[in-house]
N, CA, C and O atoms as CSV, one atom per row, in Angstrom:
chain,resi,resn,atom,element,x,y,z
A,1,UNK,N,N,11.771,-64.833,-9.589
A,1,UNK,CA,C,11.932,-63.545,-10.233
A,1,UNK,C,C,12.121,-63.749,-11.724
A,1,UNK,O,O,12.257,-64.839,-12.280
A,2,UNK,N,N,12.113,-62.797,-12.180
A,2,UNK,CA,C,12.467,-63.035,-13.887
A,2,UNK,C,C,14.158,-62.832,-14.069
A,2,UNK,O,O,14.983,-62.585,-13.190
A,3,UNK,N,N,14.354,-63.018,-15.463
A,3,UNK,CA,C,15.738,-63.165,-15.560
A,3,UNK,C,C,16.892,-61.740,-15.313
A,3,UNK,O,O,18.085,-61.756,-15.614
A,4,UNK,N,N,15.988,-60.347,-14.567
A,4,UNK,CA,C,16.545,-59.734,-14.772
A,4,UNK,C,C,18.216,-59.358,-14.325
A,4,UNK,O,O,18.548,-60.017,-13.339
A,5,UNK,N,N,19.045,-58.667,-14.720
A,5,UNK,CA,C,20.498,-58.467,-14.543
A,5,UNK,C,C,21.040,-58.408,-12.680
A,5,UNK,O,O,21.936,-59.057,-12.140
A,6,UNK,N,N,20.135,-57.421,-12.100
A,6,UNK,CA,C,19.717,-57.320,-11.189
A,6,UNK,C,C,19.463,-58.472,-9.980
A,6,UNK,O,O,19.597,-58.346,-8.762
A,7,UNK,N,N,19.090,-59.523,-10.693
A,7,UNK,CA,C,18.565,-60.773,-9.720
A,7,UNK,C,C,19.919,-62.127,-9.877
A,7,UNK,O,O,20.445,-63.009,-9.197
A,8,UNK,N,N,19.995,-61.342,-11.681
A,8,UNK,CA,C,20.963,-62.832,-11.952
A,8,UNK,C,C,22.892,-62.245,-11.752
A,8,UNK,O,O,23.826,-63.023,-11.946
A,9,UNK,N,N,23.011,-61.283,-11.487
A,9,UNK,CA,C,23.918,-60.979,-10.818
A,9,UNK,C,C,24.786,-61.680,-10.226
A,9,UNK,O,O,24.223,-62.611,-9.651
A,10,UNK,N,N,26.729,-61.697,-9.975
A,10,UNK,CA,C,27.208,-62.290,-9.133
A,10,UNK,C,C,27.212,-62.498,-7.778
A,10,UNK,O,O,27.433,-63.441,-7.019
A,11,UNK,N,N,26.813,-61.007,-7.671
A,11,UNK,CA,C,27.083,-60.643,-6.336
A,11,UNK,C,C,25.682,-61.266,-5.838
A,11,UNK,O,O,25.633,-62.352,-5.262
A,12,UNK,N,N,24.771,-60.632,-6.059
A,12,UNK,CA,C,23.306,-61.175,-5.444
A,12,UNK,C,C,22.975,-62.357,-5.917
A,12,UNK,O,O,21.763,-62.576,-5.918
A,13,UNK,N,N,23.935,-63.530,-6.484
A,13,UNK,CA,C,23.732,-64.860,-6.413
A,13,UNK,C,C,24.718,-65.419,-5.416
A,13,UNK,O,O,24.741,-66.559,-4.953
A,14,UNK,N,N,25.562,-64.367,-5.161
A,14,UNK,CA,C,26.950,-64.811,-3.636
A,14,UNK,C,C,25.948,-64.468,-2.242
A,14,UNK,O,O,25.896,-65.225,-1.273
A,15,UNK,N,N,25.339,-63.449,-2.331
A,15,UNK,CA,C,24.442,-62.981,-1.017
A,15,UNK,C,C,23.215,-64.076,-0.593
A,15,UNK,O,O,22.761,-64.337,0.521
A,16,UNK,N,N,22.848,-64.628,-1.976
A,16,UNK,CA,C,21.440,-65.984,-1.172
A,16,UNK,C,C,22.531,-67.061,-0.911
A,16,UNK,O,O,22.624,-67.612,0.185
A,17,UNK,N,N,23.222,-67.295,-1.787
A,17,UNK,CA,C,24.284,-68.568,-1.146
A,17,UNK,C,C,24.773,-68.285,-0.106
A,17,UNK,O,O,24.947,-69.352,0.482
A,18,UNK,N,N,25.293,-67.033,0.824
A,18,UNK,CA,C,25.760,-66.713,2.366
A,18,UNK,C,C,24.380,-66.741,3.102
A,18,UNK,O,O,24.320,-66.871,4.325
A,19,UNK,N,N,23.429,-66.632,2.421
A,19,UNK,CA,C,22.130,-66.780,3.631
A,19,UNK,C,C,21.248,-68.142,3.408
A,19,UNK,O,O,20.176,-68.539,3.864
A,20,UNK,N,N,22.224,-68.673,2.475
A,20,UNK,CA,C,21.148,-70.315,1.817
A,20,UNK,C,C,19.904,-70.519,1.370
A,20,UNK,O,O,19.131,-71.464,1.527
A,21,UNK,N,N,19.779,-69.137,0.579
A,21,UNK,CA,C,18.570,-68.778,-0.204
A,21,UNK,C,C,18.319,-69.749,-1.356
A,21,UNK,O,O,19.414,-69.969,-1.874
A,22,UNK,N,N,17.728,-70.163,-1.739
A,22,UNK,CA,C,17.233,-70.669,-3.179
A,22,UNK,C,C,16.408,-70.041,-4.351
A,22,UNK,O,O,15.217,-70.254,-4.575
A,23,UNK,N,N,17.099,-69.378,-4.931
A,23,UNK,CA,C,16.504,-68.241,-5.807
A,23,UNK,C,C,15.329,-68.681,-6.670
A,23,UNK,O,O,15.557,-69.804,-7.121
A,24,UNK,N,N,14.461,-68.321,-6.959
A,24,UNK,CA,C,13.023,-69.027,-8.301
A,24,UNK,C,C,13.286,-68.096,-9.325
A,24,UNK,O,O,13.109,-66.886,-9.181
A,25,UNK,N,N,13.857,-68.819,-10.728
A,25,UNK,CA,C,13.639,-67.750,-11.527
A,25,UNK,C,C,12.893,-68.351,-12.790
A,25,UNK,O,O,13.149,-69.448,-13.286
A,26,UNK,N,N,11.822,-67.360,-13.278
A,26,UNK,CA,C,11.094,-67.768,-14.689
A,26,UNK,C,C,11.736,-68.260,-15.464
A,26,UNK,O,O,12.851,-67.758,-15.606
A,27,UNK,N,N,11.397,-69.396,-16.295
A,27,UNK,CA,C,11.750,-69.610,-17.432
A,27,UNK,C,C,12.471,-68.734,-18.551
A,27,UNK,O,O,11.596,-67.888,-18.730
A,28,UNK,N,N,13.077,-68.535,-19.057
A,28,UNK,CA,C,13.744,-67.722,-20.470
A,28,UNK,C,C,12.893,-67.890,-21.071
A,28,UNK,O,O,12.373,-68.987,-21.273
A,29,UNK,N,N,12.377,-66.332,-21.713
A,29,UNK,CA,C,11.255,-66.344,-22.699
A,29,UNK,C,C,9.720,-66.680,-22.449
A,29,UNK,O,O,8.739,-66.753,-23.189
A,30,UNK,N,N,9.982,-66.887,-20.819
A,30,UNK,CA,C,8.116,-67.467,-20.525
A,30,UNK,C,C,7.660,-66.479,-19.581
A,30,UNK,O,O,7.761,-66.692,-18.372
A,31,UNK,N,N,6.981,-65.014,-20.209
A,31,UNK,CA,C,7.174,-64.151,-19.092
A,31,UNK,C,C,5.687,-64.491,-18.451
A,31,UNK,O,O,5.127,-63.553,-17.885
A,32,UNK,N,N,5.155,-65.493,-18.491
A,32,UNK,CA,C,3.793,-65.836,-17.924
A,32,UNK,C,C,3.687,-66.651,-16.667
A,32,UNK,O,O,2.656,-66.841,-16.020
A,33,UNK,N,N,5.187,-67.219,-16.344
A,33,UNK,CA,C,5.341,-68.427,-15.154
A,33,UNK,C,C,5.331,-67.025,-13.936
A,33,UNK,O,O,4.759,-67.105,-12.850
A,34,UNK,N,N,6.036,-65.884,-14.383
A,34,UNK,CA,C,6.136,-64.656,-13.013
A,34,UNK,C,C,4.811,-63.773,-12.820
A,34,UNK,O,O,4.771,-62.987,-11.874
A,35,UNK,N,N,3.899,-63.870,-13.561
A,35,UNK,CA,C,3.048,-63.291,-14.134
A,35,UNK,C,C,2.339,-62.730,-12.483
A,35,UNK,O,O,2.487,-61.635,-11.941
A,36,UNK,N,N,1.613,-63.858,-12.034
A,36,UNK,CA,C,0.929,-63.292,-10.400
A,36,UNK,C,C,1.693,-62.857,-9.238
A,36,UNK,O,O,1.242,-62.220,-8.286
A,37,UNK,N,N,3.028,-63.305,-9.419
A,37,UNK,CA,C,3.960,-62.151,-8.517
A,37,UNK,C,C,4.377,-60.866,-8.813
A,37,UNK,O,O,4.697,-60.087,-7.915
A,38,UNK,N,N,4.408,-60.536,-10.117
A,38,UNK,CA,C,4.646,-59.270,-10.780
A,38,UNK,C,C,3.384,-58.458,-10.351
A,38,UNK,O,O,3.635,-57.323,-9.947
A,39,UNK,N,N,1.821,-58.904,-10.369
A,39,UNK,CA,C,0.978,-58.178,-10.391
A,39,UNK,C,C,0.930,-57.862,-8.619
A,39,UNK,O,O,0.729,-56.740,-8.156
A,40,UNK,N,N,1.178,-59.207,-7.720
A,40,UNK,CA,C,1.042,-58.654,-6.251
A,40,UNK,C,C,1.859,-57.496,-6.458
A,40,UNK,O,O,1.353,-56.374,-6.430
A,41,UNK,N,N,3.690,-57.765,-6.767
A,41,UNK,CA,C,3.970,-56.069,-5.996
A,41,UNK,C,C,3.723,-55.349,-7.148
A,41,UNK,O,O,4.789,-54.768,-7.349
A,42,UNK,N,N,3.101,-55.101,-7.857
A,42,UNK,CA,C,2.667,-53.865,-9.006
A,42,UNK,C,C,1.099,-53.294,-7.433
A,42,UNK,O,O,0.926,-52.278,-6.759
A,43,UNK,N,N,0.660,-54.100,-7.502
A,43,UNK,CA,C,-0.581,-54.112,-6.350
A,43,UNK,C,C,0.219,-53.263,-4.932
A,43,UNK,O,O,-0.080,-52.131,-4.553
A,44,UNK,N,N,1.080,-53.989,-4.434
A,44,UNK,CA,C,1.246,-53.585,-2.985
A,44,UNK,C,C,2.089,-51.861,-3.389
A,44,UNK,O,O,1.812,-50.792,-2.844
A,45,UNK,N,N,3.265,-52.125,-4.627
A,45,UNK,CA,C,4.018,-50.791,-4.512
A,45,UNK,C,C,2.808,-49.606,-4.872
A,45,UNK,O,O,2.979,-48.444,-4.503
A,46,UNK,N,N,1.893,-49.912,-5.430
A,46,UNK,CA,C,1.270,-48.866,-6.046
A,46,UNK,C,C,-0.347,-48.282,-5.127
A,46,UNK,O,O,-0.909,-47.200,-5.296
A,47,UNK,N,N,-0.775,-49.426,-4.165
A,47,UNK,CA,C,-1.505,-49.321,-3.247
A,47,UNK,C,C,-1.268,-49.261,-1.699
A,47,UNK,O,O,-2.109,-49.344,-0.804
A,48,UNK,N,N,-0.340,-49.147,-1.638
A,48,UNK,CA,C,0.450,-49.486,-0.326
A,48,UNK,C,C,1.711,-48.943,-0.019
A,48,UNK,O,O,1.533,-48.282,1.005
A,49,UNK,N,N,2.664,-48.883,-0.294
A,49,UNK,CA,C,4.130,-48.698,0.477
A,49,UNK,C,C,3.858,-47.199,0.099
A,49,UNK,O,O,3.215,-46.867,-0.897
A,50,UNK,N,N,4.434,-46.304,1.030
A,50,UNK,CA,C,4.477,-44.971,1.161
A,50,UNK,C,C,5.464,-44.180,-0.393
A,50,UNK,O,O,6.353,-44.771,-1.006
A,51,UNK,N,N,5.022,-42.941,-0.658
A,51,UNK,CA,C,6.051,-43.015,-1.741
A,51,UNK,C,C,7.363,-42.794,-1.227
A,51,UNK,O,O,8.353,-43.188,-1.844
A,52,UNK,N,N,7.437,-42.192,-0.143
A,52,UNK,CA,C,9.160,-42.472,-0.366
A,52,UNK,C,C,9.807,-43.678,1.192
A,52,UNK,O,O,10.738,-43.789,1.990
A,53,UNK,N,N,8.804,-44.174,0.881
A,53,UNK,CA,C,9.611,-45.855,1.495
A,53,UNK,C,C,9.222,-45.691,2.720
A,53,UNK,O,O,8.500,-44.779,3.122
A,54,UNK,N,N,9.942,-47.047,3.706
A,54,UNK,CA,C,9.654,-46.970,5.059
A,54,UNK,C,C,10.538,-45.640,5.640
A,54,UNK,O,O,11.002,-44.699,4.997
A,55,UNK,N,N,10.604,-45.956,7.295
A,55,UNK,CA,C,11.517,-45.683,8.031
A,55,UNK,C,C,12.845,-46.540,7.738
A,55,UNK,O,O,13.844,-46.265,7.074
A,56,UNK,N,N,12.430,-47.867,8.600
A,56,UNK,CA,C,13.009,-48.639,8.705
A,56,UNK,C,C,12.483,-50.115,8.523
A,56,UNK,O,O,11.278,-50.304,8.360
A,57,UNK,N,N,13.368,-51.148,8.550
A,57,UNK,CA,C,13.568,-52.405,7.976
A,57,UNK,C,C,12.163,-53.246,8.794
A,57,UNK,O,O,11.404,-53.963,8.143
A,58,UNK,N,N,12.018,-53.044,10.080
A,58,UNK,CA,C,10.858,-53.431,11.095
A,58,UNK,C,C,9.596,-52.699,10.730
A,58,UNK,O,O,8.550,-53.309,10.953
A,59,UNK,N,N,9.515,-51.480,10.200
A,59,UNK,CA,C,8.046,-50.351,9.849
A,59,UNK,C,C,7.685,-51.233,8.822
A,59,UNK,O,O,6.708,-51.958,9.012
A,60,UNK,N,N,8.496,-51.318,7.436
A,60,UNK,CA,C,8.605,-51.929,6.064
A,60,UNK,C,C,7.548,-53.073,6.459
A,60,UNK,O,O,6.335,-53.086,6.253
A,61,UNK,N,N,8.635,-54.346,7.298
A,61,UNK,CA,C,7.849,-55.814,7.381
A,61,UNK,C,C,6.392,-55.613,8.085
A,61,UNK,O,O,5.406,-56.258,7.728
A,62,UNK,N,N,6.376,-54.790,8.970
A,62,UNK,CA,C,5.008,-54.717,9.645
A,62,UNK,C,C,4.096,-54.474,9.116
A,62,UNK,O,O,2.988,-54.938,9.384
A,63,UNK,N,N,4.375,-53.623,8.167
A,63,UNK,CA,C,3.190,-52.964,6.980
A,63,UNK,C,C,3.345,-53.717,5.694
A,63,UNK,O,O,2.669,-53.249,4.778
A,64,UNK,N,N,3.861,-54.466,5.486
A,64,UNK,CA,C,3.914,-55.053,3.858
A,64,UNK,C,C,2.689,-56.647,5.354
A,64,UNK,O,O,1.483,-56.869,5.257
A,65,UNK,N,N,3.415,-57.143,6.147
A,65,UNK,CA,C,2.279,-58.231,6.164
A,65,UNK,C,C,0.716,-57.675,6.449
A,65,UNK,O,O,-0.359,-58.172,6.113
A,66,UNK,N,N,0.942,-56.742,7.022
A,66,UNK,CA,C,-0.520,-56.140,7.191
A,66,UNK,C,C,-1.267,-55.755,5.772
A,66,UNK,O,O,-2.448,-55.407,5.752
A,67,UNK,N,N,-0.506,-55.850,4.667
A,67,UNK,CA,C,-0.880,-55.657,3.436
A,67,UNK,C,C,-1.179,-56.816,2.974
A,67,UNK,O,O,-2.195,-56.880,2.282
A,68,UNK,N,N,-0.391,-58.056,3.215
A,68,UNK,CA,C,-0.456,-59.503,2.582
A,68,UNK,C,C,-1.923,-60.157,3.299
A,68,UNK,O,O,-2.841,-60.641,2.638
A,69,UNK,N,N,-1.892,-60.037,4.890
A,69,UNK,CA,C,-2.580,-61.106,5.403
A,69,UNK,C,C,-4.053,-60.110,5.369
A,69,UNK,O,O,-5.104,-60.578,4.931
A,70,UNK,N,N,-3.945,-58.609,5.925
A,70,UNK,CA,C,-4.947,-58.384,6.024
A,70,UNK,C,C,-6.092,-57.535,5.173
A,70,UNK,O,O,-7.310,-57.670,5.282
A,71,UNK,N,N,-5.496,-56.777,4.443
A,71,UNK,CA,C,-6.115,-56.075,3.169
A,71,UNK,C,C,-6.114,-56.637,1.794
A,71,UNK,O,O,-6.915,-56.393,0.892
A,72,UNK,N,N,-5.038,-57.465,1.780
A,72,UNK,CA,C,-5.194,-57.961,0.251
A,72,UNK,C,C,-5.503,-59.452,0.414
A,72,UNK,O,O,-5.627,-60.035,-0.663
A,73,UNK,N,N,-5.616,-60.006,1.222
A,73,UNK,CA,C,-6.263,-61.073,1.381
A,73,UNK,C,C,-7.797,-60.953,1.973
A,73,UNK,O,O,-8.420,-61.990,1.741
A,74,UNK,N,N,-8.393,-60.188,2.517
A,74,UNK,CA,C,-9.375,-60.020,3.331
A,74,UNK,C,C,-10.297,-59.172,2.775
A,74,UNK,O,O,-11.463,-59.451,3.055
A,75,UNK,N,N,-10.095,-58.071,1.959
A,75,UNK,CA,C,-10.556,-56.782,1.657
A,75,UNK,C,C,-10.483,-56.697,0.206
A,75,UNK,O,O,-11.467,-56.916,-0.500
A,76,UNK,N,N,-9.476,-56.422,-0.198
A,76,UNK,CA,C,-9.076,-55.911,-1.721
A,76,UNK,C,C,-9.736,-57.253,-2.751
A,76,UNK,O,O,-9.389,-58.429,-2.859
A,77,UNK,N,N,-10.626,-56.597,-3.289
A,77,UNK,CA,C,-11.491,-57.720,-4.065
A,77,UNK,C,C,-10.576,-57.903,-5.404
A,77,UNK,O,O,-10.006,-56.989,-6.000
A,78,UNK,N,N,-10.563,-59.228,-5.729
A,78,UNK,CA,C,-9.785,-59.132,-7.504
A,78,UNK,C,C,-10.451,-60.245,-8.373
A,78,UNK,O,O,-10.942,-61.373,-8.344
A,79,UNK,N,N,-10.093,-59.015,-9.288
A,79,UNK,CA,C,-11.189,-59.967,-10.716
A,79,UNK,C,C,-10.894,-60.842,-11.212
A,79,UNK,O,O,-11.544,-61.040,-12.239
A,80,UNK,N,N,-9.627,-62.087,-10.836
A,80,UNK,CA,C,-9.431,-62.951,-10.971
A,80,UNK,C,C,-9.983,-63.737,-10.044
A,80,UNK,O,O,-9.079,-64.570,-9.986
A,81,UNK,N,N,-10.702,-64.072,-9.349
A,81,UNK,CA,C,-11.953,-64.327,-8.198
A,81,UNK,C,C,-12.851,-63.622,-8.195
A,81,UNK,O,O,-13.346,-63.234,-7.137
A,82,UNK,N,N,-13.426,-63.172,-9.687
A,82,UNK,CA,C,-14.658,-62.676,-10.087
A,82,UNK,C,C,-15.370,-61.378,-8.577
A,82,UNK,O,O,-16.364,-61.116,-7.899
A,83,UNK,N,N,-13.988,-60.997,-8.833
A,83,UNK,CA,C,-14.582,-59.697,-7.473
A,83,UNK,C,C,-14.934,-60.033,-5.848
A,83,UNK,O,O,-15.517,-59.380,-4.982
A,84,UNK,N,N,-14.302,-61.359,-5.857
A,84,UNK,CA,C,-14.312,-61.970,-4.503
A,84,UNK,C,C,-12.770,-61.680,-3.776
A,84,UNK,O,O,-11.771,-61.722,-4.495
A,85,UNK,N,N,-12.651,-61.395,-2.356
A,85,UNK,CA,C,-11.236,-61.571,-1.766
A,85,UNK,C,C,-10.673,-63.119,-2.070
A,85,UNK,O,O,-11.392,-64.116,-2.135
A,86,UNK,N,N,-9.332,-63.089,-2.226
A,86,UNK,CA,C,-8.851,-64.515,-1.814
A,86,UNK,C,C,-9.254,-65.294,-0.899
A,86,UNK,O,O,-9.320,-66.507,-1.102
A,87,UNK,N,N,-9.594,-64.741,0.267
A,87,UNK,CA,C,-10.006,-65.505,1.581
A,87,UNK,C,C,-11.509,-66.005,1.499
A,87,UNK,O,O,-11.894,-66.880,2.276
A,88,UNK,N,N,-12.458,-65.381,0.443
A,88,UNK,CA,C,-13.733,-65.289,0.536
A,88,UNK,C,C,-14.057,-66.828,-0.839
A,88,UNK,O,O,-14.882,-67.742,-0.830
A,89,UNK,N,N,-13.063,-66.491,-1.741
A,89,UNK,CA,C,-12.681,-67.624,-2.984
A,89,UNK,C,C,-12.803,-69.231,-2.882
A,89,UNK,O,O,-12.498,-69.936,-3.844
């Protein structure tokens, strides 16, 4: 994630340490290392997730992988693969 307040937080640096998360965060000042994860969920929130959210926590995961494995890997062409799917690349 990037350095935001939000991520670098006490509390949500106490919550991955109770689940033994290992957080990734960009460089300071290098907003180019987050660059292709920023654009997936700019991609999935803005093509995909309903506007006002799931139901629930199980609807959410079912439909965000059906977004990962099968439309945006399979379907959704991007011009960083010259208009080819990832899978097709």
């Amino acid at each position: 994630s990037d350095r935001g307040s939000h991520y670098s937080s006490r509390r949500y640096q106490q919550l991955l340490w109770r689940y033994r998360i290992n957080p990734s965060m960009s460089r300071r000042g290098n907003c180019w290392d987050n660059a292709p994860m920023e654009r997936l969920f700019r991609s999935l929130k803005s093509e995909w997730v309903p506007e006002h959210g799931y139901k629930n926590v199980v609807d959410a995961r079912e439909s965000i992988s059906e977004y990962l494995m099968g439309y945006y890997s399979n379907i959704r062409p991007h011009h960083y693969n010259g208009g080819l799917t990832p899978n097709e690349s």
